[in-house]
C-alpha positions in Angstrom: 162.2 75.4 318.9 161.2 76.3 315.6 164.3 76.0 313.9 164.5 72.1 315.4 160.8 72.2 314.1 161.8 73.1 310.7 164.9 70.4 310.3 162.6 68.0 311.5 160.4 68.7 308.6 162.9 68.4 306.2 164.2 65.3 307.4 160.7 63.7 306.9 160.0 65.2 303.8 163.4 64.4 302.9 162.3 60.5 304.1 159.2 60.6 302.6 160.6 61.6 299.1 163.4 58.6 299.3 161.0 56.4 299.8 158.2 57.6 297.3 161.8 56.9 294.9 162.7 53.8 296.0 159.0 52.4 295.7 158.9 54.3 292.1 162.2 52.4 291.1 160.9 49.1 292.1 157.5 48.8 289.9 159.1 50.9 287.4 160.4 47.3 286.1 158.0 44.6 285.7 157.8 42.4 288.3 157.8 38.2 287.8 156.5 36.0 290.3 157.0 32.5 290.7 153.9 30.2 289.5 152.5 27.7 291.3 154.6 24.9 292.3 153.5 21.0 293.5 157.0 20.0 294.5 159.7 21.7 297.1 162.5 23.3 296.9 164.4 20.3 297.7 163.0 18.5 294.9 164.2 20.9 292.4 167.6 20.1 294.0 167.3 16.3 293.5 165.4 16.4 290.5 168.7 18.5 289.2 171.3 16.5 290.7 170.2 13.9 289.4 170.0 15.1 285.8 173.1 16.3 285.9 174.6 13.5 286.9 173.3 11.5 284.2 174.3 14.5 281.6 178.5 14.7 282.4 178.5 10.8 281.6 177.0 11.2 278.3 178.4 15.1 277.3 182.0 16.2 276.9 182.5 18.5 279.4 185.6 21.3 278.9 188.0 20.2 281.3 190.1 24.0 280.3 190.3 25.8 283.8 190.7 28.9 282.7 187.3 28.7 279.9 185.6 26.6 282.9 187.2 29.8 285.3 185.5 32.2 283.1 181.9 31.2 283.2 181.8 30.4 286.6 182.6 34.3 287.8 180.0 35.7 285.6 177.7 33.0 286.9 178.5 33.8 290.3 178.3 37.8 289.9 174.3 37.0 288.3 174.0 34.6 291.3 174.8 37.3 294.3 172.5 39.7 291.8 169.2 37.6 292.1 166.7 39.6 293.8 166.0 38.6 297.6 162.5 37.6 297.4 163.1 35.1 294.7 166.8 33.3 296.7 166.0 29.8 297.5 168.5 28.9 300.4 168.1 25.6 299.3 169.8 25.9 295.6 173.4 25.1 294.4 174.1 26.8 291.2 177.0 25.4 289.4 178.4 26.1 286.1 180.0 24.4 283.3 180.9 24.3 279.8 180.0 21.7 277.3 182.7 21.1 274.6 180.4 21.3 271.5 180.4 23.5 268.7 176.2 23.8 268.4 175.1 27.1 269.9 173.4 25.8 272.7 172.6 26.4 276.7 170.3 25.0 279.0 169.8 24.8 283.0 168.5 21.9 285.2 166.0 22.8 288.7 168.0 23.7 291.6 171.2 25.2 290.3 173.0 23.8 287.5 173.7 25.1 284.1 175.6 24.1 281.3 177.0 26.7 278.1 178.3 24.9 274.8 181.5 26.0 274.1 179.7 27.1 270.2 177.9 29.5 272.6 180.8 31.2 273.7 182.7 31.8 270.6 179.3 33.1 269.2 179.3 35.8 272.2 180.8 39.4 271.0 181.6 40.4 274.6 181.2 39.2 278.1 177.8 41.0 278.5 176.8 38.7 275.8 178.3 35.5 277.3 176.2 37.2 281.1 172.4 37.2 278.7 172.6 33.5 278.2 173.4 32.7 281.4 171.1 35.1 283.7 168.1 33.7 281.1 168.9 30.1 282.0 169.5 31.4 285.7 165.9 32.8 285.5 164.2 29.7 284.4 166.1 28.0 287.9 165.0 30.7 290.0 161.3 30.7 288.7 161.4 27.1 289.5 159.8 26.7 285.5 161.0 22.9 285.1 158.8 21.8 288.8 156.4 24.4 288.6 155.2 22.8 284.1 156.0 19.5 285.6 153.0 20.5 288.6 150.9 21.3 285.6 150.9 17.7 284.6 151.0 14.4 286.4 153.0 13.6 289.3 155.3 10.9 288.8 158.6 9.1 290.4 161.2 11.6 291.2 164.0 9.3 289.6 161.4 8.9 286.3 160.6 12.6 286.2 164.6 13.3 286.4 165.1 11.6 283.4 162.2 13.5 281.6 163.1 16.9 282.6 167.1 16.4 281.2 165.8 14.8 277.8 163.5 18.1 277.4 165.1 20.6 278.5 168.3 19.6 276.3 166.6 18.4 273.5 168.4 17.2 270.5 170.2 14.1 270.7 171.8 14.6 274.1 168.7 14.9 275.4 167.3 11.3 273.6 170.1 9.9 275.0 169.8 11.0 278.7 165.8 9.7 278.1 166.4 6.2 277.5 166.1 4.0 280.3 163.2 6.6 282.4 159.5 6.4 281.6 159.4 7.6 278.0 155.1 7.2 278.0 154.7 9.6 280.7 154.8 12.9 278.6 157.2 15.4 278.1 155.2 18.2 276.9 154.3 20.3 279.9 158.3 20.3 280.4 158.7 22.6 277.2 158.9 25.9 278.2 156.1 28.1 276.8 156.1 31.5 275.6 155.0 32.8 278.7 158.0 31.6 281.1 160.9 32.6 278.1 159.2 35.9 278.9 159.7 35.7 282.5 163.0 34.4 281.9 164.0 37.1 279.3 162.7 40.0 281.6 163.7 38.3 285.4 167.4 38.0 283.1 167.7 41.4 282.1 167.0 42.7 285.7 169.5 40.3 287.0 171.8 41.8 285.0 171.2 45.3 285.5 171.9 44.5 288.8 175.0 42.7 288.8 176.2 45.3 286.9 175.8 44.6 283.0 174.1 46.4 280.2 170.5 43.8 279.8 170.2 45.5 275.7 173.3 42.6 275.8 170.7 40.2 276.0 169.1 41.2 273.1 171.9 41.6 271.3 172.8 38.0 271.7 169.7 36.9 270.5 171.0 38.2 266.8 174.2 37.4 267.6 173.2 33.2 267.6 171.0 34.1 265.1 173.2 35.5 262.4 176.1 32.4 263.5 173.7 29.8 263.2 172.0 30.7 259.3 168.8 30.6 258.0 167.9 27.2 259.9 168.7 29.1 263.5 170.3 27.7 266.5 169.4 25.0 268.2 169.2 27.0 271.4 166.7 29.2 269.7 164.5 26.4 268.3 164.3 24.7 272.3 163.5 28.1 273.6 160.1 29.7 271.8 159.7 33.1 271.4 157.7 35.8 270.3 158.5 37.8 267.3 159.3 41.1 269.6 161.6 38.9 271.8 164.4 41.6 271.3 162.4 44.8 271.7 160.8 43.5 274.9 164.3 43.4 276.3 165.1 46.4 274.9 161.8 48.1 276.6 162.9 46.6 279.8 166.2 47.8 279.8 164.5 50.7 279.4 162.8 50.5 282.4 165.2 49.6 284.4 167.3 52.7 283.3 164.7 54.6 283.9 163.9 53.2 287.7 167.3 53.9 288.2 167.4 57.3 286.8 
């Protein structure tokens, strides 16, 4: 009896101390919640489809099945890595590659994102090519184009389609994709602010440690576009603001996550 005592112990304490890991490796990273959000789930999904739509008329897209082949298994191996809580059943991520030298990426609400083909012969390795896309994955997930669009106005869907494209691709593409939608509404709660490229840097490198890549790649890629691209930086760069630690803060979560993990 006290022998079946004793094992019974052990196996609680045994329990007890998985758990108190387990609950240690999950705040040992920094957790990022959602903000508040005005429109559904299912609106993120139209508002993207949409957008899209409107973007392969006006941008060459790489029609190579074996580049196109390549980004869409890392996308899928970030995708089956986003954490639980933050899945929207809803969501169709889709993946493609724009045939354009600039060093640019970008990502629409509910699933799809687009990598210039300048992107990907900037990359050093696939861990590189797996930062850019699990940051613009992380912007999708955290809903951030719907939940800056709550912050303003509500408009049309179709109006509001057109709006979210032209800003979150900037440049001229983005111009382009603008005309013809309700240019006087305002744009500027659309332009992602420090705060969510945070969320996005930190929810990317944890969806990469978890699908199996190193996050410091992340970082890495961030001077990586920024010594291709010269003094005047990238394009992709100048439509995402950052702060000036941007590559330590990866590099501290990284950390963290090794850590967790440890």
């Amino acid at each position: 009896m006290t022998l079946t005592l004793t094992r019974t112990n052990r196996q609680l304490a045994l329990a007890l101390a998985a758990s108190l890991t387990i609950t240690v490796s999950a705040h040992a990273q920094t957790r990022i919640n959602p903000h508040g959000n005005g429109f559904s789930p299912a609106q993120d999904v139209e508002l993207g489809r949409r957008a899209a739509a409107d973007l392969r008329q006006e941008l060459p897209i790489v029609r190579d099945g074996r580049t196109q082949n390549y980004v869409e298994r890392i996308g899928a191996r970030l995708v089956g890595a986003i954490p639980g809580r933050l899945r929207q059943p809803a969501f169709r991520y889709t993946f493609q590659v724009v045939d354009r030298r600039d060093i640019n990426a970008f990502a629409l609400p509910g699933g799809p994102v687009f990598v210039n083909r300048g992107m990907l012969e900037a990359a050093r390795s696939d861990g590189e090519v797996a930062g850019v896309i699990a940051h613009e994955l992380s912007h999708i997930v955290l809903r951030h184009g719907t939940a800056q669009a709550t912050k303003g106005q509500k408009f049309q869907l179709g109006a509001l389609a057109g709006q979210v494209l032209g800003s979150l691709i900037g440049g001229r593409a983005g111009t382009i994709v603008a005309q013809g939608s309700q240019i006087g509404i305002g744009t500027y709660f659309l332009k992602y602010n420090r705060e969510y490229e945070r969320e996005a840097d930190l929810l990317g490198a944890q969806i990469m440690a978890r699908a199996g890549y190193d996050p410091r790649e992340m970082a890495n890629m961030f001077r990586t576009i920024a010594r291709r691209s010269g003094n005047g930086g990238p394009e992709w760069l100048s439509d995402h603001p950052s702060p000036a630690n941007r590559y330590e803060a990866i590099q501290q979560e990284a950390a963290l996550i090794r850590r967790g993990r440890a």
